[in-house]
VEXBA-704403 format. One line per field, with one value per residue (C-alpha): residue in three letters; x, y, z. Coordinates in steps of 0.001 Angstrom, whole numbers. Each point is the difference from the previous one (the first is absolute). Layout:
residuo = [ALA, ...] .
px = [X, ...] .
py = [Y, ...] .
pz = [Z, ...] .
END
This chain:
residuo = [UNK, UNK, UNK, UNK, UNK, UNK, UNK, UNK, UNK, UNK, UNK, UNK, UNK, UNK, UNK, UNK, UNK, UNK, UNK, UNK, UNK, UNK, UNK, UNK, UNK, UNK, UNK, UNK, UNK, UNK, UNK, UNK, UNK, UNK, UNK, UNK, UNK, UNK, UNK, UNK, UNK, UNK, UNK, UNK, UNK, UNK, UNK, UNK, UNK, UNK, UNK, UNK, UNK, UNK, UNK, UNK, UNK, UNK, UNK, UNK, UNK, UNK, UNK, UNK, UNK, UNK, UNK, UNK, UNK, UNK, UNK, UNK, UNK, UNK, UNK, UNK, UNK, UNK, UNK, UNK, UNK, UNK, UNK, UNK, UNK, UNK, UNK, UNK, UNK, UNK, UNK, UNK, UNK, UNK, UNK, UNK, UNK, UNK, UNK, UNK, UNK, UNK, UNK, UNK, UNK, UNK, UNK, UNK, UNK, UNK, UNK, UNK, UNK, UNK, UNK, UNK, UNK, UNK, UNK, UNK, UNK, UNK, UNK, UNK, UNK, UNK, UNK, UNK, UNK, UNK, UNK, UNK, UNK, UNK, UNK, UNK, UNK, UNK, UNK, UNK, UNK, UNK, UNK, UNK, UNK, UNK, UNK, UNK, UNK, UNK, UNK, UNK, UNK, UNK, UNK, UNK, UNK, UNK, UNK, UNK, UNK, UNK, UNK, UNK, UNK, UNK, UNK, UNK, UNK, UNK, UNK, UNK, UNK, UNK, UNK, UNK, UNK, UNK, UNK, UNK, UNK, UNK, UNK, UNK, UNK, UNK, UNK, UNK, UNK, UNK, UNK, UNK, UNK, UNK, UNK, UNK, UNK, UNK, UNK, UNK, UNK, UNK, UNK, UNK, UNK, UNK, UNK, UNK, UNK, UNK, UNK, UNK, UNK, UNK, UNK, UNK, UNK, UNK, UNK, UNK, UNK, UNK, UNK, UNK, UNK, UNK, UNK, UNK, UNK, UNK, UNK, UNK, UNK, UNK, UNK, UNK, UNK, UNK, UNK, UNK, UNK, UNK, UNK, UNK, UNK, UNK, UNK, UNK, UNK, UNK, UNK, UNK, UNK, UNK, UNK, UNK, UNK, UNK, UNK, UNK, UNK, UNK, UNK, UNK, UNK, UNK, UNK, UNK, UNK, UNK, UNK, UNK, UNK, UNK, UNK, UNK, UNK, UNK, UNK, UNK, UNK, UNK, UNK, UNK, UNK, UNK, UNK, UNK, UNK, UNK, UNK, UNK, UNK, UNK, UNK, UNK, UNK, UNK, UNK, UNK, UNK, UNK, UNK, UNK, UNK, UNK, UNK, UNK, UNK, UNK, UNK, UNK, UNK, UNK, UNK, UNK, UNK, UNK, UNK, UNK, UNK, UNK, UNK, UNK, UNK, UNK, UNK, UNK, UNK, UNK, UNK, UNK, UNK, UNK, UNK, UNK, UNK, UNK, UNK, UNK, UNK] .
px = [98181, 93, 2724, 831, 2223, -639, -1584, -3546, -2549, -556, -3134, -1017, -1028, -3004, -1687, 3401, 2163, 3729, 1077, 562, -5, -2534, 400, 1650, 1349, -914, 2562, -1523, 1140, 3866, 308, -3588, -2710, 1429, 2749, 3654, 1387, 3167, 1066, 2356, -2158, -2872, 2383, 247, -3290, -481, 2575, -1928, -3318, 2113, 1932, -3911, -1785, -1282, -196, -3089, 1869, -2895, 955, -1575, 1057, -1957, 2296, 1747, -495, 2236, 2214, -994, 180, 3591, 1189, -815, 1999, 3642, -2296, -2007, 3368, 1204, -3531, -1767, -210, -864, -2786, -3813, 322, -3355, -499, -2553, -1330, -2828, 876, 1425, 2718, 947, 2936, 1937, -1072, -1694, -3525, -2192, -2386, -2734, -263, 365, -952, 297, 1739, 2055, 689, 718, 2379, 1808, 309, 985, 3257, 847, -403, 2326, 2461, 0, 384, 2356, -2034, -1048, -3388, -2332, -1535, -3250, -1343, -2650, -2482, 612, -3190, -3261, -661, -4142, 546, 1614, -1629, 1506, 111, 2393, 2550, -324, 881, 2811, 1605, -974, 1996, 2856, -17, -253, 3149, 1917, 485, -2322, -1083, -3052, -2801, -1017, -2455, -59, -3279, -2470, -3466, -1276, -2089, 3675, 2013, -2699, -7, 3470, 1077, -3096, 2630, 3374, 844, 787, 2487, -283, -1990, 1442, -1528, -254, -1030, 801, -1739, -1055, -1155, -2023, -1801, 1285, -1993, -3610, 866, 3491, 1244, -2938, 790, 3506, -845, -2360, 2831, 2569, 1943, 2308, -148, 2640, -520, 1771, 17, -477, 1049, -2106, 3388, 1592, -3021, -1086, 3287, -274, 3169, -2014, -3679, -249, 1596, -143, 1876, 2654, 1378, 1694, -1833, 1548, -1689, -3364, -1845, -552, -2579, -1875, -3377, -224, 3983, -8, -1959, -2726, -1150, 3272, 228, -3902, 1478, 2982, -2214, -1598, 3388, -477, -760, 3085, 2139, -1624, 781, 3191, 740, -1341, 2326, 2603, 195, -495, -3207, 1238, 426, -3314, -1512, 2085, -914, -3733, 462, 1682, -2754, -2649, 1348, -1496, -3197, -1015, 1571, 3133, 3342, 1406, 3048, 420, 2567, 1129, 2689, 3180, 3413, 1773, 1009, -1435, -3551, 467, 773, -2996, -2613, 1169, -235, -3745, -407, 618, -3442, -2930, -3004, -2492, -3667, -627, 2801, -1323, -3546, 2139, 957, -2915, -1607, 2686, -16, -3576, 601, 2967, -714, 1396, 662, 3176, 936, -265, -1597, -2041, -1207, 2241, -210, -2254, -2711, -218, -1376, -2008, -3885] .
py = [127209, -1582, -1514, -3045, 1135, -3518, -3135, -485, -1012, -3890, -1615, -3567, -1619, -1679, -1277, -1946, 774, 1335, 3614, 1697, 3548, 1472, 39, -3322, -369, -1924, -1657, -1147, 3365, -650, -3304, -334, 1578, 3174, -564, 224, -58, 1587, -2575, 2660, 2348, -2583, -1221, 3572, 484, -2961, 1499, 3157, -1827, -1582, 3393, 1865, -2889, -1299, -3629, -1749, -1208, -1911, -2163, -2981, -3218, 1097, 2971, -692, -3782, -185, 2982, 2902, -2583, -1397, 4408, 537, -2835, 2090, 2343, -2056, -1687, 3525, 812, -2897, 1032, 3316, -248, -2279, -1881, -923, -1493, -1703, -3495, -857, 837, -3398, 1279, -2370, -2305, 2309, 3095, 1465, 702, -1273, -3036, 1491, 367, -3736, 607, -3924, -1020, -2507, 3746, 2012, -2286, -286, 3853, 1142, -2641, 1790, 3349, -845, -1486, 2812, 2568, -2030, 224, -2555, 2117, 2380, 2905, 555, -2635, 1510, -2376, 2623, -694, -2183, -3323, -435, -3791, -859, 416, 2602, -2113, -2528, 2996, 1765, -3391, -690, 3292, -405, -3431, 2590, 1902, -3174, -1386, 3544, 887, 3108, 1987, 2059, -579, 2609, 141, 2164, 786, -1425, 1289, 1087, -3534, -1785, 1438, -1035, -3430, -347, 1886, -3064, -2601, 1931, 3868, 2062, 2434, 2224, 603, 1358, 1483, 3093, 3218, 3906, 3078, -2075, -3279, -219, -2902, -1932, 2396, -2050, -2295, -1520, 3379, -276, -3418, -48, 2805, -2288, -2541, 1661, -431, 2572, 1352, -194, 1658, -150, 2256, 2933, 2580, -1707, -914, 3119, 1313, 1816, 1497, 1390, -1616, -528, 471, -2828, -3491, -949, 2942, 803, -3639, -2788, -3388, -1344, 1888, -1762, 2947, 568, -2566, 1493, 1781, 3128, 854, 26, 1822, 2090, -1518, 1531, 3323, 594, -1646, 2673, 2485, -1665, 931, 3811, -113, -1801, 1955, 3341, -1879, -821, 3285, 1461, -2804, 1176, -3801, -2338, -1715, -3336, 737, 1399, -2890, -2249, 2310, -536, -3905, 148, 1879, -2734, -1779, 2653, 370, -3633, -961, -2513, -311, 1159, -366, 671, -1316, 2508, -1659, 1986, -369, 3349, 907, 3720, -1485, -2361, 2926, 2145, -2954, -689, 4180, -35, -1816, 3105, 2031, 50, 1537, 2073, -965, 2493, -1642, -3349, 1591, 776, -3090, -2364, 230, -1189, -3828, 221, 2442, -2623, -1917, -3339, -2948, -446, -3088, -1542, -3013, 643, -3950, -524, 2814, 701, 1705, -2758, -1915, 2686, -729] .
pz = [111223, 3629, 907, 2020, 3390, 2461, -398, -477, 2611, 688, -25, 864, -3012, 903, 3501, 1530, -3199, -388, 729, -3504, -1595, -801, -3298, -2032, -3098, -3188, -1429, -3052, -2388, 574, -2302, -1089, -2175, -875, -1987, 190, 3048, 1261, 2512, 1899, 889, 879, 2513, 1468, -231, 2052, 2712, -44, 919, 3180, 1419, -617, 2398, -3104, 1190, -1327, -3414, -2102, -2994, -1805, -1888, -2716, -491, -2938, 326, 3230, -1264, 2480, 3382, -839, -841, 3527, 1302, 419, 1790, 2205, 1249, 1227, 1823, 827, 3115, -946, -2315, -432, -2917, -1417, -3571, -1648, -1504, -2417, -4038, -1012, -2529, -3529, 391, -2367, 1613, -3168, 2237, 2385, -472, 2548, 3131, 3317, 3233, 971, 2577, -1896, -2085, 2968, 2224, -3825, -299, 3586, -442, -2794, 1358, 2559, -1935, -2285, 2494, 1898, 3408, 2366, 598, -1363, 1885, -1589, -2558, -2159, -2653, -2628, -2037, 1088, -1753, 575, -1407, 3377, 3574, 1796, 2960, -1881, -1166, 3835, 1422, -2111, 348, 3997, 99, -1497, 2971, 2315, -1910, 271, -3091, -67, 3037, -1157, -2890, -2189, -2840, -3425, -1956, 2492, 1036, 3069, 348, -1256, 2944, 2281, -1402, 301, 3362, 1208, -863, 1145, 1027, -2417, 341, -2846, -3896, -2632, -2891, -2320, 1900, -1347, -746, -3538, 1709, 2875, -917, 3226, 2044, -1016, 2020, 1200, 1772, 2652, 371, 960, 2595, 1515, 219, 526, -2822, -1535, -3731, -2483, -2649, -3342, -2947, 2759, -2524, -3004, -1646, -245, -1502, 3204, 155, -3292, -1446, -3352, -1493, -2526, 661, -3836, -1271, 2856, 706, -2131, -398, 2939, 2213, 1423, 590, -3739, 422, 2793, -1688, 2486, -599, -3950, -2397, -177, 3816, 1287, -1731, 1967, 2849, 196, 15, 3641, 1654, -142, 3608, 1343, -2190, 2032, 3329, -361, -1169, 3605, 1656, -1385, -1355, -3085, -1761, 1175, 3673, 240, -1442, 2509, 3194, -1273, 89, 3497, 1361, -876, 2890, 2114, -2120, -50, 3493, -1375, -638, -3304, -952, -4373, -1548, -2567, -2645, -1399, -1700, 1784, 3229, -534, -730, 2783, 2484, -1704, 1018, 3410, 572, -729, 3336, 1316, -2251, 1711, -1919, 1218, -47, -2880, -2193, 488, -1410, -2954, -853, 691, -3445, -1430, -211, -767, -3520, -924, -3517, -891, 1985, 2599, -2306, -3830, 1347, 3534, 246, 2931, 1960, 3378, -2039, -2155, 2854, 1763, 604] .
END
């Protein structure tokens, strides 16, 4: 397996956006979604990310209803100057935090959620400020604006977007700059590539993508969701990880398996090298932001900065996304290809 020795590279993230590594880290995993957590080695997990030049640390207030954003806060009072903290607004949670009621992008909405962001993560500003899902009900202009007047008032210093199309990002960067998208992007989904990629080259924006390693499923930590986690665990929901769609869909990952043999390196690092090198396929910044609960797997990520594939390898695995069966989520309505044309 390759190790991790020194820091990894730093990229700007975005045209005029903050210095970060390379490669970020989701922060969603280590209170949220997956089960029990064990809070101690999260928090070293977390210090891992920092002493590896992991810096980009992404979160969200829909996270466990607020949960995930106030875990961090011990650790974003130790590196704040350290790290880019970037979460995310836009799944308006129930008052007793049993699920969401759907999904504001208001400005009324937003200048509601980014106060309680803050408070909740005890900062008086947020790096990156992402609309974590699109609301087609209200202009884009009107939800740009509002989260402009943000940056104008100093609370947030950069606007991001999640789930948007290539014709979305255009729309919005029209009204303010946008510094970076984030959506789904692995070896299994490439959807983003129809469109949105090409136009965040064109603008300059950098790529964040999450669920890099396909939620462990790329890595090869499991080969059916419904069978090999508890209830809590959100990916036994997700149609191409359970089943008989992920028993065919283990058989897809024959080829990374051979390649990280020849690397002398794991399934999940290969998949994470072949991310990173989009940004030199498609002309953009990319900066995944692979999620984890242990230092080891922490370290193991940040090493695959390090793989670079050969043009034959790549050949190897470009079929893949295109053989994959079952969709990325249970219900796709609010996702970018949703709203493709």
């Amino acid at each position: 397996m390759s190790n991790l020795t020194e820091q990894i590279r730093k990229v700007e993230l975005g045209t005029g956006g903050p210095l970060v590594g390379v490669q970020g880290f989701g922060a969603m995993g280590i209170s949220a979604g997956y089960g029990q957590t064990d809070a101690a080695a999260a928090r070293d997990t977390l210090a891992a990310a920092v002493e590896a030049g992991v810096t980009l640390i992404d979160t969200a207030d829909a996270y466990g209803h607020g949960a995930n954003e106030e875990f961090l806060v011990p650790f974003v009072a130790a590196h704040r100057d350290e790290i880019t903290l970037a979460t995310k607004f836009g799944f308006e949670s129930r008052a007793d935090g049993t699920g969401y009621m759907g999904i504001r992008n208001d400005p009324a909405y937003i200048k509601g959620a980014v106060e309680a962001s803050l408070r909740r993560l005890n900062v008086d500003v947020i790096d990156v400020y992402y609309m974590h899902r699109r609301d087609p009900g209200v202009p884009f202009a009107e939800s740009v604006g509002a989260m402009a007047e943000l940056v104008r008032e100093g609370k947030i210093k950069h606007l991001g977007l999640s789930e948007v199309t290539g014709a979305e990002l255009r729309e919005a960067h029209a009204v303010h700059p946008i510094t970076a998208v984030q959506s789904e992007w692995s070896l299994i989904s490439r959807e983003v590539e129809r469109s949105v990629v090409g136009a965040a080259a064109e603008l300059g924006v950098a790529f964040v993508p999450y669920s890099p390693l396909g939620r462990a499923f790329l890595a090869g930590a499991f080969t059916d969701a419904s069978k090999d986690f508890t209830g809590g665990d959100f990916r036994r929901s997700v149609p191409r990880l359970s089943g008989d769609n992920a028993r065919a869909n283990a058989v897809l990952l024959e080829p990374v398996r051979k390649i990280a043999a020849d690397h002398g390196a794991t399934m999940g690092q290969i998949a994470l090298a072949w991310v990173q090198q989009r940004a030199e396929s498609h002309g953009l910044t990319v900066v995944p932001i692979p999620g984890t609960r242990r230092r080891s797997r922490l370290l193991e990520n940040a090493a695959a900065t390090r793989i670079v594939l050969t043009a034959d390898e790549l050949a190897l695995l470009e079929p893949i996304a295109g053989e994959v069966v079952g969709a990325r989520y249970s219900d796709m309505s609010d996702t970018s290809e949703a709203r493709e044309v």
